[in-house]
N, CA and C atoms as a LAMMPS dump frame, in Angstrom:
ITEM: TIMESTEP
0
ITEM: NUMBER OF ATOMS
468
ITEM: BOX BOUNDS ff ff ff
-5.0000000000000000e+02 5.0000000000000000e+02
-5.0000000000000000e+02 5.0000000000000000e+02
-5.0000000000000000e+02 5.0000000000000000e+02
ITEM: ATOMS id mol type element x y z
1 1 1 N -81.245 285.27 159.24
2 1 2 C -80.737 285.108 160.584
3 1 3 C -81.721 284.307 161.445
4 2 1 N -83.195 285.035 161.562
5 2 2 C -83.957 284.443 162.424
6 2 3 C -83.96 282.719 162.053
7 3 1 N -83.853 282.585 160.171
8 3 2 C -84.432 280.863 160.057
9 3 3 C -83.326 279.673 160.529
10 4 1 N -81.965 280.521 160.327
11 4 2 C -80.623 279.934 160.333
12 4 3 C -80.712 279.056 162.264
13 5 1 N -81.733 280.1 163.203
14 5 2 C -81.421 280.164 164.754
15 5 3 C -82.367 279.385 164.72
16 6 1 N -83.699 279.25 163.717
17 6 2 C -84.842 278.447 163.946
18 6 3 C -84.449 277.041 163.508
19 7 1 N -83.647 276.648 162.875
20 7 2 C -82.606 275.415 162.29
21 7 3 C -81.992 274.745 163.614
22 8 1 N -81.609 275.395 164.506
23 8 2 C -81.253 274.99 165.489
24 8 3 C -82.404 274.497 166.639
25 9 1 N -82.967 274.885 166.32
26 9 2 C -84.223 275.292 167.783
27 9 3 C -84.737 273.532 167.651
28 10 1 N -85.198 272.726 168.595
29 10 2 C -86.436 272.01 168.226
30 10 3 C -87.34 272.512 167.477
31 11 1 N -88.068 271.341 167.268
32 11 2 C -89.753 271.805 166.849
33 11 3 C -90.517 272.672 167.544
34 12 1 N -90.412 272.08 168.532
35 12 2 C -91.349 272.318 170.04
36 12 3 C -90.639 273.506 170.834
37 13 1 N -89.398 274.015 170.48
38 13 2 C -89.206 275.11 171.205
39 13 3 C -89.171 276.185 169.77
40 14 1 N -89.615 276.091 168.902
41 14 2 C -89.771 277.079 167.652
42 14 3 C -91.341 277.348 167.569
43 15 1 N -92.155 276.232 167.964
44 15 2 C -93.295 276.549 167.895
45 15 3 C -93.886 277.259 169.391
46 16 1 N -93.032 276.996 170.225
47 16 2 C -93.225 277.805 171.242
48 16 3 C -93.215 279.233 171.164
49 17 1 N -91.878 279.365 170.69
50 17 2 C -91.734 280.873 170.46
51 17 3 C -92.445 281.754 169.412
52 18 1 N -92.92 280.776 168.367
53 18 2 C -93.946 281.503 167.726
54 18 3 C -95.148 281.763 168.137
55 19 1 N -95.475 280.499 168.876
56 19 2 C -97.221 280.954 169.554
57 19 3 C -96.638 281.942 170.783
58 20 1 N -95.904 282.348 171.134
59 20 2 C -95.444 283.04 172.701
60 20 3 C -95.081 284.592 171.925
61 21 1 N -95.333 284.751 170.371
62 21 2 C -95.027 285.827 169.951
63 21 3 C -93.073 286.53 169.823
64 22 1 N -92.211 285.705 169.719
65 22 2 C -90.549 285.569 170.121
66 22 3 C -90.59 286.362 168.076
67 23 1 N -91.708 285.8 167.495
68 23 2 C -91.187 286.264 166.175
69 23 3 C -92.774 286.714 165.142
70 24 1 N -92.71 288.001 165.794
71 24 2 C -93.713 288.406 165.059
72 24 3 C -94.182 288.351 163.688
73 25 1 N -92.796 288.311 163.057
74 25 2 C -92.983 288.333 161.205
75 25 3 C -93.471 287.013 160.951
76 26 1 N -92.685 285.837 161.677
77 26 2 C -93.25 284.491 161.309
78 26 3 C -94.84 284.305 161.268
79 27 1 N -94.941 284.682 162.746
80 27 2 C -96.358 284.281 163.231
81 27 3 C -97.39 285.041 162.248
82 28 1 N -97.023 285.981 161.867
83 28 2 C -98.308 286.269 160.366
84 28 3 C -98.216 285.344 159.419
85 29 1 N -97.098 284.9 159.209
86 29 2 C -96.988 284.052 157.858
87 29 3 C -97.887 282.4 158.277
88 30 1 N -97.808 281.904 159.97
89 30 2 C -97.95 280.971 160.078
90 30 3 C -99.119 280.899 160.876
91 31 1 N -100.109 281.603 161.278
92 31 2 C -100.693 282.173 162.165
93 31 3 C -101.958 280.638 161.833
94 32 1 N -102.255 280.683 160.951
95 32 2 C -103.587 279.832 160.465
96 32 3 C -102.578 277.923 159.98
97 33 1 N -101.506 277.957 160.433
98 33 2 C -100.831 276.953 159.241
99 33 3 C -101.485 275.912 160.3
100 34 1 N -100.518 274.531 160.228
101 34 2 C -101.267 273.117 161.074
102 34 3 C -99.694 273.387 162.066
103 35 1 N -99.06 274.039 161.639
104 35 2 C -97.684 274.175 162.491
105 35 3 C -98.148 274.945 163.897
106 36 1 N -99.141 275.875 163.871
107 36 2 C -99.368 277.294 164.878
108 36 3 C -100.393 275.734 165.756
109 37 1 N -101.277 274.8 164.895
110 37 2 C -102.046 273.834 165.717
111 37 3 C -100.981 273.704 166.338
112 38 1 N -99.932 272.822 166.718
113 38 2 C -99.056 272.1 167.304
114 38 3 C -98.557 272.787 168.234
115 39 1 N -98.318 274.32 168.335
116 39 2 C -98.007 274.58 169.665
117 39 3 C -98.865 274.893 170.601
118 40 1 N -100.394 274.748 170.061
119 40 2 C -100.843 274.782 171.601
120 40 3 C -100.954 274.022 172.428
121 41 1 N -100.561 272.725 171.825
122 41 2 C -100.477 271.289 173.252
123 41 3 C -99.157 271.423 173.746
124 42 1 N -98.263 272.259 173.122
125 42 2 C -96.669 272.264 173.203
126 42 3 C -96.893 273.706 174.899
127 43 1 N -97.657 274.464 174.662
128 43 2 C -97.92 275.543 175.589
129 43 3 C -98.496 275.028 176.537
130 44 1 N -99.864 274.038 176.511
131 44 2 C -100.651 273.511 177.332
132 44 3 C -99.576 272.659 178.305
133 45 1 N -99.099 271.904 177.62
134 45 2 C -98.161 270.837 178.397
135 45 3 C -96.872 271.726 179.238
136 46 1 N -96.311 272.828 178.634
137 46 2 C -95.644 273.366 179.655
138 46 3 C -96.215 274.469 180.844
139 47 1 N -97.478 275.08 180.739
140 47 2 C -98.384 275.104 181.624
141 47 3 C -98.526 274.213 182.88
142 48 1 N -98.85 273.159 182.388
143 48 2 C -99.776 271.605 182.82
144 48 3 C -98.303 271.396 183.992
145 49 1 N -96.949 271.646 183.241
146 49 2 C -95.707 270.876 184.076
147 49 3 C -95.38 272.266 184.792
148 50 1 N -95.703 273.61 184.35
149 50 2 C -95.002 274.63 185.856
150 50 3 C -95.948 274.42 186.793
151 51 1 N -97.118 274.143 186.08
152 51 2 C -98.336 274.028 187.484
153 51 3 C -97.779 273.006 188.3
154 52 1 N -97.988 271.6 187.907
155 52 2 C -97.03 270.519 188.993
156 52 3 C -96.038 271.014 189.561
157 53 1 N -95.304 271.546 189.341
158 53 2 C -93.807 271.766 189.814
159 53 3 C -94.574 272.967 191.194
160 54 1 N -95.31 273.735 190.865
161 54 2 C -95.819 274.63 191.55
162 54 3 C -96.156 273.965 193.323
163 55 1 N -97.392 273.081 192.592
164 55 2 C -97.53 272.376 193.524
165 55 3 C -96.821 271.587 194.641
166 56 1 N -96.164 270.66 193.761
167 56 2 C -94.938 269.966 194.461
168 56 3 C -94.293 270.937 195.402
169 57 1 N -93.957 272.626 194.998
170 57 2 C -92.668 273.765 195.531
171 57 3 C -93.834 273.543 197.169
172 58 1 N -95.113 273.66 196.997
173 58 2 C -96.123 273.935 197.946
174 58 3 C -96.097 273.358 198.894
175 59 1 N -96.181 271.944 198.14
176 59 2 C -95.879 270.515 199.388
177 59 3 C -94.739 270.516 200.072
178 60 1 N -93.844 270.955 199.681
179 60 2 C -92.516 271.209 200.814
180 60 3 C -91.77 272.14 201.005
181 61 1 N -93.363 273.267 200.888
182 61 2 C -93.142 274.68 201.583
183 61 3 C -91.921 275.155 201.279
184 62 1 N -91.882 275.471 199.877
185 62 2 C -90.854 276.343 198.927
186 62 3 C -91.793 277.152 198.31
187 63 1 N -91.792 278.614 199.056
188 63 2 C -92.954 279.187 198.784
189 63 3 C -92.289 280.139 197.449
190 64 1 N -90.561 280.121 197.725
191 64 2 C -90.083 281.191 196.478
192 64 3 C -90.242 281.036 194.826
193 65 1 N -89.714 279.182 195.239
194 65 2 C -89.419 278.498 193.611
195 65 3 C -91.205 278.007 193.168
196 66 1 N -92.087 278.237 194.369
197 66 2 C -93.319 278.107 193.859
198 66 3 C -94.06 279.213 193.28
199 67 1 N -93.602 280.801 193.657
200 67 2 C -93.989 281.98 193.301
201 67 3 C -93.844 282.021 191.587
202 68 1 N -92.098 281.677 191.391
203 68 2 C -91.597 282.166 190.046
204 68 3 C -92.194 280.658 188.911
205 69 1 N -92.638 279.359 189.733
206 69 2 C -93.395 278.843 188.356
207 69 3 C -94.505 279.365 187.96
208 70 1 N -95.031 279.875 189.531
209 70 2 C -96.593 280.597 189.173
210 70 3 C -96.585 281.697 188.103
211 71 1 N -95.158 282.628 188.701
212 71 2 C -95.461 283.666 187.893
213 71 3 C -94.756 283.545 185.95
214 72 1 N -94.565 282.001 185.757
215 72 2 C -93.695 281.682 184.161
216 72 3 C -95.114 281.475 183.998
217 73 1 N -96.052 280.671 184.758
218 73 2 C -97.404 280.044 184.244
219 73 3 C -98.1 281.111 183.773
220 74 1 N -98.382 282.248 184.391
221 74 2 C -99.46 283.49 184.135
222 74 3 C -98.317 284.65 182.777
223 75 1 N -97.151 284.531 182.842
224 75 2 C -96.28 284.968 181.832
225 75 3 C -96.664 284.023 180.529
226 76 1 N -96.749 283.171 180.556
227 76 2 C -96.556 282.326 179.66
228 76 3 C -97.938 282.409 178.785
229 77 1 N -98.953 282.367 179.62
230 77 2 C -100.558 282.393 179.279
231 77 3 C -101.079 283.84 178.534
232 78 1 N -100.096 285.172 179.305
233 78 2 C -100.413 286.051 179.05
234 78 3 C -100 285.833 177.479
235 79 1 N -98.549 285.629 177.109
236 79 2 C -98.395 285.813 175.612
237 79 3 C -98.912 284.945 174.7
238 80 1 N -99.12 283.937 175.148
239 80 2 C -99.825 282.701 174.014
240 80 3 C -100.856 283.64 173.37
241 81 1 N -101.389 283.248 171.953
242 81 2 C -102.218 283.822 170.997
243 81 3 C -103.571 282.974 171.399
244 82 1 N -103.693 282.036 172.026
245 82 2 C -105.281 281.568 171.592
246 82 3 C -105.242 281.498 173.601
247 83 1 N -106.327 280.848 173.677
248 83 2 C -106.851 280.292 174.945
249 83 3 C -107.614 279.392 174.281
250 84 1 N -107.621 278.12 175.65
251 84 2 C -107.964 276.984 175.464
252 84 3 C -109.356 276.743 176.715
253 85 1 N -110.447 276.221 176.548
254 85 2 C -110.825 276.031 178.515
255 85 3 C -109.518 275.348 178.692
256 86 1 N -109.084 274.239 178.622
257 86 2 C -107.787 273.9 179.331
258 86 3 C -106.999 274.398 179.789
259 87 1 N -106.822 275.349 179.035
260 87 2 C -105.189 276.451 179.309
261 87 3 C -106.224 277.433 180.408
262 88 1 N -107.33 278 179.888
263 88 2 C -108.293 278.779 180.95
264 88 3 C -108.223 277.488 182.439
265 89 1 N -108.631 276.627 182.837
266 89 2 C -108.499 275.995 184.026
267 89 3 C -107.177 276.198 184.218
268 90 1 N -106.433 275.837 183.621
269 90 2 C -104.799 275.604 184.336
270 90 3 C -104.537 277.261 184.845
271 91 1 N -104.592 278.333 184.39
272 91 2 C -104.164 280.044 184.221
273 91 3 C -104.909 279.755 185.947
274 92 1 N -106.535 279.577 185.952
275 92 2 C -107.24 279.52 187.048
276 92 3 C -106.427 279.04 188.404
277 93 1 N -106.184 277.969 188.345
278 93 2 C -105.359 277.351 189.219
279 93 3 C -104.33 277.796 189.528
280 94 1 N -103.756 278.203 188.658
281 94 2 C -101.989 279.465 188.838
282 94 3 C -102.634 280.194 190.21
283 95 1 N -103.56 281.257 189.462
284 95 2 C -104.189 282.363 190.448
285 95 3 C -104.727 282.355 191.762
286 96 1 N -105.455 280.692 191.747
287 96 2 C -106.142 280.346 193.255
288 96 3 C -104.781 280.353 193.948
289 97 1 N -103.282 279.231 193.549
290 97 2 C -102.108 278.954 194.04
291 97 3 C -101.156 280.652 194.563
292 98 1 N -101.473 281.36 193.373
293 98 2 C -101.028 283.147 193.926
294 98 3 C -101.568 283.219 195.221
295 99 1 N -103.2 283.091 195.065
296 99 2 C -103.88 283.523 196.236
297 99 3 C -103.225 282.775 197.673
298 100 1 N -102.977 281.405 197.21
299 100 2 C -102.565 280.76 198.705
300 100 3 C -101.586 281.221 198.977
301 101 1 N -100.23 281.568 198.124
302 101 2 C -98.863 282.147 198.599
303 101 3 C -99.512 283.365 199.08
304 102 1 N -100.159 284.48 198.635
305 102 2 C -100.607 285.497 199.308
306 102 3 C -100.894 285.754 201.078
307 103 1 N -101.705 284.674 201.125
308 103 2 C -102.253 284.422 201.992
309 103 3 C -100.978 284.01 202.897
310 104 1 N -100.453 283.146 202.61
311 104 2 C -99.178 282.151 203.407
312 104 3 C -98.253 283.014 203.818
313 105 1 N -97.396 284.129 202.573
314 105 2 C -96.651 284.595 202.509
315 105 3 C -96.976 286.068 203.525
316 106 1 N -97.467 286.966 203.114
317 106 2 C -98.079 288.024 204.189
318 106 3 C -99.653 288.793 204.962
319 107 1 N -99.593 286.757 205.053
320 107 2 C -101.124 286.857 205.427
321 107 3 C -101.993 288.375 204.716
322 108 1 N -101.669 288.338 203.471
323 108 2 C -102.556 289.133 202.917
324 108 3 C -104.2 288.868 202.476
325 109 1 N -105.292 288.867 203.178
326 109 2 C -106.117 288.316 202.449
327 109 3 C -106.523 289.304 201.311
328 110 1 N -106.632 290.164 201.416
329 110 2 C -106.982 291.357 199.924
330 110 3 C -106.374 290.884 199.427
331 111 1 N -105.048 290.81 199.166
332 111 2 C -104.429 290.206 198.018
333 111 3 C -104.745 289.228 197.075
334 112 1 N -105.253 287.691 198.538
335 112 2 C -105.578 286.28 198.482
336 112 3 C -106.866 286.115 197.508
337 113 1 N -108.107 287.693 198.065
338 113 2 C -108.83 287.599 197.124
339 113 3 C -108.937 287.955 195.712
340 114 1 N -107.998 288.886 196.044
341 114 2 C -107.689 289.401 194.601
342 114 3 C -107.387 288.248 193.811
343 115 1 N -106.438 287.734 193.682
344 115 2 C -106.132 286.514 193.261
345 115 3 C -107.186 285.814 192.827
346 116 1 N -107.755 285.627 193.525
347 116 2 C -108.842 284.396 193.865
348 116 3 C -110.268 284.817 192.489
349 117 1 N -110.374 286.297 192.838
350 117 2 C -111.295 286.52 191.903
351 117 3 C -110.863 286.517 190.144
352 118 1 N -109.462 286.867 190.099
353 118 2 C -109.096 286.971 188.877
354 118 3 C -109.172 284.992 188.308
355 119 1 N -108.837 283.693 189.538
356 119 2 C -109.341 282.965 189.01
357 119 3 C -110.77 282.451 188.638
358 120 1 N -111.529 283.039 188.989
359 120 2 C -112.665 282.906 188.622
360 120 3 C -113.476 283.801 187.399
361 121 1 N -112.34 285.293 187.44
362 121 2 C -113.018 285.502 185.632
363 121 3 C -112.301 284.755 184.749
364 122 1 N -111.438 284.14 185.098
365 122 2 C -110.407 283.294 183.835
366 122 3 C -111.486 282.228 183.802
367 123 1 N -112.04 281.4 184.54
368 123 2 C -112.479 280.232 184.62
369 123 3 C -113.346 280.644 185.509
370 124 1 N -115.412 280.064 184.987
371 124 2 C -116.232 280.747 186.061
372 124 3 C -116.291 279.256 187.02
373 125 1 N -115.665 278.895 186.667
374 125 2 C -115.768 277.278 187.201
375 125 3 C -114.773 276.563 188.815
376 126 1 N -113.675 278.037 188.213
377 126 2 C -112.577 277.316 189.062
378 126 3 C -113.279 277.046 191.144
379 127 1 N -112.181 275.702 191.436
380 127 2 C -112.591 276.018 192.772
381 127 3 C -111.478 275.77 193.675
382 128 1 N -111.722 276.234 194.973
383 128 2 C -110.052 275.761 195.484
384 128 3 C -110.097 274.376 195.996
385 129 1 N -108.761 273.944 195.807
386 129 2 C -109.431 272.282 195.931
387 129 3 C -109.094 272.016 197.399
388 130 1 N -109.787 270.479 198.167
389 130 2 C -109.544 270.756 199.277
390 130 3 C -108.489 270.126 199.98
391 131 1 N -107.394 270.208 199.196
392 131 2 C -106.093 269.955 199.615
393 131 3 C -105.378 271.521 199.992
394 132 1 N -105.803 272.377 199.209
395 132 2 C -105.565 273.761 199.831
396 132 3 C -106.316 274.524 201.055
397 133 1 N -107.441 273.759 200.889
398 133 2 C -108.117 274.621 201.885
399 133 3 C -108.527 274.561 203.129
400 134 1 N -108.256 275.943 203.495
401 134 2 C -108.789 276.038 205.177
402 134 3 C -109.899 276.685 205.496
403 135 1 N -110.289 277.267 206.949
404 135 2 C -111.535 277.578 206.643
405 135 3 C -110.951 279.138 206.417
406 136 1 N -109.823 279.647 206.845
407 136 2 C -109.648 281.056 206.254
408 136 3 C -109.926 281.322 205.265
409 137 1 N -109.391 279.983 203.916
410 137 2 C -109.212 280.207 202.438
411 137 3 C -110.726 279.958 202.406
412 138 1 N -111.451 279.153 202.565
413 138 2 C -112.594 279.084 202.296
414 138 3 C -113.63 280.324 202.498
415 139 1 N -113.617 280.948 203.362
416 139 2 C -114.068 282.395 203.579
417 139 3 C -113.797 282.9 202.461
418 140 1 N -112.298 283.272 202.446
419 140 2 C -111.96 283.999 201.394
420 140 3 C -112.209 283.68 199.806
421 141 1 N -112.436 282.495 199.559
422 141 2 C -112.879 282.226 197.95
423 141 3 C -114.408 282.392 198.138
424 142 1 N -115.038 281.862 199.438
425 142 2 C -116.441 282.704 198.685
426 142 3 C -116.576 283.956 198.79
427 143 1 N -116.128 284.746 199.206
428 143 2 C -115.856 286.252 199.052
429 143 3 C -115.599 286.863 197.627
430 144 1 N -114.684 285.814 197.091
431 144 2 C -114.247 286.237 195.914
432 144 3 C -115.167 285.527 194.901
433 145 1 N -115.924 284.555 195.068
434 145 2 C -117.132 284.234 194.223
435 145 3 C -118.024 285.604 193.997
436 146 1 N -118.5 285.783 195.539
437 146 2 C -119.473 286.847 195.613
438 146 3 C -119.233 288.345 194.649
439 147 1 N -117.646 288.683 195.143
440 147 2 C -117.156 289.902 194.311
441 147 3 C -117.421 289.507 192.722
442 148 1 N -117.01 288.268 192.387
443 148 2 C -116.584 287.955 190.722
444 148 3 C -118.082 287.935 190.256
445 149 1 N -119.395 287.759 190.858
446 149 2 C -120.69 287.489 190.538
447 149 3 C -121.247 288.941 190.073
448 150 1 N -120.333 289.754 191.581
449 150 2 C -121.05 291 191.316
450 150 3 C -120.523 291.82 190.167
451 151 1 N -119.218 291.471 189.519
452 151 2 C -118.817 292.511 188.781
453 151 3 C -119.129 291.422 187.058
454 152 1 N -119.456 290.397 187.213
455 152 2 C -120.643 289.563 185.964
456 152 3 C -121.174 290.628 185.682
457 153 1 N -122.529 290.644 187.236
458 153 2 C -124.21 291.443 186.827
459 153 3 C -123.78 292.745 186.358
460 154 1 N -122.574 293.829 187.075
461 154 2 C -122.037 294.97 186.604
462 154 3 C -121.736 294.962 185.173
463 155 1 N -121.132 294.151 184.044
464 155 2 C -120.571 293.96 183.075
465 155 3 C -121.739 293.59 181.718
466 156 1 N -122.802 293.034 182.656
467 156 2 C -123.761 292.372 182.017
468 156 3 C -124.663 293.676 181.272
């Protein structure tokens, strides 16, 4: 049944669903093959395009259809089998973008940082860029540097 539905599927949406875990029995059989290589640029690249789309929802303050790419981007990342730094920057960027809807949406800053810090254990690198930022957000991401530093030395 499953190979008959995988006959149908693309490449690229079969290897999706195997690296996204859609077929557990496969993914043991294929886990190490050059087939399991191929979907992680297939994951990266649909990452890479909810993030744009994200953005774009931002630029003309569509804060709803910008929530639900954010939240396919961090869905999507959660099930993938590997991490990439790539896929780690892009996940990062999802989270800073949470933080700004946070912020936008019910002027939450706890929230904003929350957000904010979870992009920075994904990525110790991430930063908000300054097309997002104000000096509110800016407060608030070094806040969330400071928190993400302190719970490093805690962990360390």
């Amino acid at each position: 049944m499953i190979m008959r539905y995988a006959l149908k599927m693309s490449v690229r949406n079969l290897l999706y669903v195997l690296a996204c875990g859609g077929a557990l029995n496969l993914i043991s059989l294929t886990m190490c093959s050059p087939q399991m290589a191929l979907a992680q640029p297939a994951i990266e690249s649909d990452v890479a395009r909810l993030l744009q789309d994200a953005k774009s929802y931002y630029e003309n303050l569509e804060t709803e259809p910008m929530g639900e790419a954010l939240d396919r981007v961090l869905d999507i990342s959660q099930r993938a089998r590997y991490r990439s730094p790539r896929l780690a920057s892009m996940v990062a960027d999802a989270y800073i973008l949470k933080g700004v809807l946070a912020f936008i949406n019910s002027d939450s800053r706890s929230e904003a940082r929350r957000y904010f810090v979870k992009a920075l254990e994904t990525s110790p690198n991430a930063r908000l860029s300054e097309d997002l930022a104000t000096p509110d957000l800016n407060n608030l991401f070094r806040e969330a540097q400071a928190k993400a530093a302190e719970r490093e030395e805690v962990d360390q």
